[in-house]
C-alpha positions as a Markdown table, in Angstrom:
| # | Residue | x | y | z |
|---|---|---|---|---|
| 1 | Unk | 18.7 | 37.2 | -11.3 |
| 2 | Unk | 16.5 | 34.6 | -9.9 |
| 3 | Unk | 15.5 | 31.6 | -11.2 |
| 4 | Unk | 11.9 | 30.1 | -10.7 |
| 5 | Unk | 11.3 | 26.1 | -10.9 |
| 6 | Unk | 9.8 | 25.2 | -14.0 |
| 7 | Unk | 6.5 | 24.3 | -13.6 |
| 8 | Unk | 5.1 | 23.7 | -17.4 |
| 9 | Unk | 3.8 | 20.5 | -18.1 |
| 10 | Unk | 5.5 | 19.3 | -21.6 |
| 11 | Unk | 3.6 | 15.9 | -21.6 |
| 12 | Unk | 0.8 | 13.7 | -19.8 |
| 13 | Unk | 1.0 | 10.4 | -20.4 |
| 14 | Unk | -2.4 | 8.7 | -20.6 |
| 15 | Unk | -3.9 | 6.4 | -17.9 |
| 16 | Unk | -3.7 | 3.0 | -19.8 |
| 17 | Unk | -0.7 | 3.8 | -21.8 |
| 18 | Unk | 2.5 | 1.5 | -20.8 |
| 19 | Unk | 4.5 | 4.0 | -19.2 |
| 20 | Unk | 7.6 | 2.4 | -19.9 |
| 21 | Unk | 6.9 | 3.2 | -23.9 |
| 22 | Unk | 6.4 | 6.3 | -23.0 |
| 23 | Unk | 10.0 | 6.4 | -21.7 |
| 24 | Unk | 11.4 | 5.1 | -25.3 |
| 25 | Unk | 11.6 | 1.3 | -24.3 |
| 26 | Unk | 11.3 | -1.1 | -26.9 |
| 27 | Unk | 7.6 | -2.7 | -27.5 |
| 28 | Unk | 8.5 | -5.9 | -26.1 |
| 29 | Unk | 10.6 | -5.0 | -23.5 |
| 30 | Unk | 7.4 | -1.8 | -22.7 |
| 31 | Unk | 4.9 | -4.7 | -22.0 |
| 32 | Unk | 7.4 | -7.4 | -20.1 |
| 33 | Unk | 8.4 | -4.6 | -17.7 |
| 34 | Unk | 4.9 | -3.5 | -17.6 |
| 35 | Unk | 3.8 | -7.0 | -17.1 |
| 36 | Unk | 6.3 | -7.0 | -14.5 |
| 37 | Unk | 5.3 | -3.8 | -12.5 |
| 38 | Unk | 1.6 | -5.0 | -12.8 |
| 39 | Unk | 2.6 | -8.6 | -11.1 |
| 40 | Unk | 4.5 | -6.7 | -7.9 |
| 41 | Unk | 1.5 | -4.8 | -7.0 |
| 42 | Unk | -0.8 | -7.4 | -7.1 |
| 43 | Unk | 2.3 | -9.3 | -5.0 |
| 44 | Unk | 2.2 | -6.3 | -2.8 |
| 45 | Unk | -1.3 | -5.4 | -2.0 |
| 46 | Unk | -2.0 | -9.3 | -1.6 |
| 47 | Unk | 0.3 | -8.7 | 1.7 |
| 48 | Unk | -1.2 | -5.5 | 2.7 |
| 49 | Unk | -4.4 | -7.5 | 2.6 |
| 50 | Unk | -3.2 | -10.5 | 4.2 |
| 51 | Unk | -2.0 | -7.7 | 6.9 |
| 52 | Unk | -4.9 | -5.6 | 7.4 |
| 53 | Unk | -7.0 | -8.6 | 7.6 |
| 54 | Unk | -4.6 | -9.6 | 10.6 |
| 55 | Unk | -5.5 | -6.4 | 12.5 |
| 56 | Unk | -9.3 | -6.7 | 11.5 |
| 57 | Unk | -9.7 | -10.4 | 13.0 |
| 58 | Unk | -8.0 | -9.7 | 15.8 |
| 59 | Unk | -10.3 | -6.5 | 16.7 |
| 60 | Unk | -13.0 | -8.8 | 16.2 |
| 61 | Unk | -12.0 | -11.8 | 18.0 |
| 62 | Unk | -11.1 | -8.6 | 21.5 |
| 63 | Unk | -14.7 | -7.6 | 20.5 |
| 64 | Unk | -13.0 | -4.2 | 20.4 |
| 65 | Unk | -14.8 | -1.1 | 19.3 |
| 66 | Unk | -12.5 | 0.4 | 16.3 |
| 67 | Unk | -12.4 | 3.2 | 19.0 |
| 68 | Unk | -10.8 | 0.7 | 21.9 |
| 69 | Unk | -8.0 | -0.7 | 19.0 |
| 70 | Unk | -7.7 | 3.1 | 17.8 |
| 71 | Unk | -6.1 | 3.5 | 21.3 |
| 72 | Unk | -4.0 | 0.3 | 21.5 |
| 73 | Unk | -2.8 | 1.3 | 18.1 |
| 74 | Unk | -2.1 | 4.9 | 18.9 |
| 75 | Unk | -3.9 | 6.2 | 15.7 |
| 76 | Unk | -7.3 | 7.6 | 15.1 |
| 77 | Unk | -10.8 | 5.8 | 15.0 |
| 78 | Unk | -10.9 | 6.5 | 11.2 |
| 79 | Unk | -7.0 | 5.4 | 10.9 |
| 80 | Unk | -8.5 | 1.7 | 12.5 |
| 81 | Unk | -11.4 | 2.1 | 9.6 |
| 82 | Unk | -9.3 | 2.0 | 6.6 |
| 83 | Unk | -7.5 | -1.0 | 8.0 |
| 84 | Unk | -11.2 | -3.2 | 8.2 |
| 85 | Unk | -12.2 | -1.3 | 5.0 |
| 86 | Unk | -8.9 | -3.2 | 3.2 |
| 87 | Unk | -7.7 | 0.6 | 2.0 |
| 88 | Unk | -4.6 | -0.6 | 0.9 |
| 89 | Unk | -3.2 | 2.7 | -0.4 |
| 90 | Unk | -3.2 | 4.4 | 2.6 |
| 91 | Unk | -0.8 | 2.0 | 4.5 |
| 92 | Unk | 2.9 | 0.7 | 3.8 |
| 93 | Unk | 3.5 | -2.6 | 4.7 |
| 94 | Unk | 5.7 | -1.9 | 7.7 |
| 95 | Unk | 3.1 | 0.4 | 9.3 |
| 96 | Unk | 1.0 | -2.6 | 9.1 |
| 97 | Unk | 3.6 | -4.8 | 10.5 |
| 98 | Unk | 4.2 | -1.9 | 13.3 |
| 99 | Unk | 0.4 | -2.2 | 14.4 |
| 100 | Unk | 0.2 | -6.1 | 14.6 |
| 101 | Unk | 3.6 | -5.7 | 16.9 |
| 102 | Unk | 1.7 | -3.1 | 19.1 |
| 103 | Unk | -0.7 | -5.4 | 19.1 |
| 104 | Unk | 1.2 | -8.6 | 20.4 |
| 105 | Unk | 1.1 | -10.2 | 17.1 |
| 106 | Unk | 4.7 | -10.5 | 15.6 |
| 107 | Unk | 5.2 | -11.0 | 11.8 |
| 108 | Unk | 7.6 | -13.2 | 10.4 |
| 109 | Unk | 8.5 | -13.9 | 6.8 |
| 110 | Unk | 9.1 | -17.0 | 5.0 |
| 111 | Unk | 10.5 | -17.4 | 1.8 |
| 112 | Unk | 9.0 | -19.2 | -0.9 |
């Protein structure tokens, strides 16, 4: 007999419900973890910025065409777009990190 994977959906957990209530946590610890989750993104996606906007002055100071960077980069035209556009969901931070290298640019991190 074969078994299938189980594909039912049992629950959906609203948009701007704390998820971590949803998983049976405490009310007070649900909104410090959530608090918590909510500061690291912004933490995170402040770097992505910080990154992309790297990349963006640099194609701008080369006068490049987002074509010409596409090429230095090795990714598409539209790849070069999200960066300028700030499309922070379509990029990890090390694929960021990756293009400024390719680009002569090496990041370094400081602490604090």
């Amino acid at each position: 007999m074969r078994k299938g994977v189980d594909t039912n959906i049992r629950h959906v957990t609203a948009a701007e419900a704390n998820i971590f209530a949803e998983l049976g946590f405490e009310a007070s610890e649900a909104k410090q973890l959530q608090k918590d989750a909510e500061k690291e993104v912004e933490q995170l996606l402040t770097i992505k910025r910080q990154l992309m906007q790297e990349i963006s002055t640099w194609i701008a100071d080369n006068k490049l065409r987002q074509a010409d960077a596409a090429a230095m980069l090795n990714v598409s035209r539209p790849r070069v777009s999200d960066v300028v556009n700030l499309k922070t969901s379509k990029f990890t931070i090390d694929t960021l990190i990756m293009m400024l290298g390719k680009l002569g640019k090496p990041v370094s991190v400081t602490i604090g």
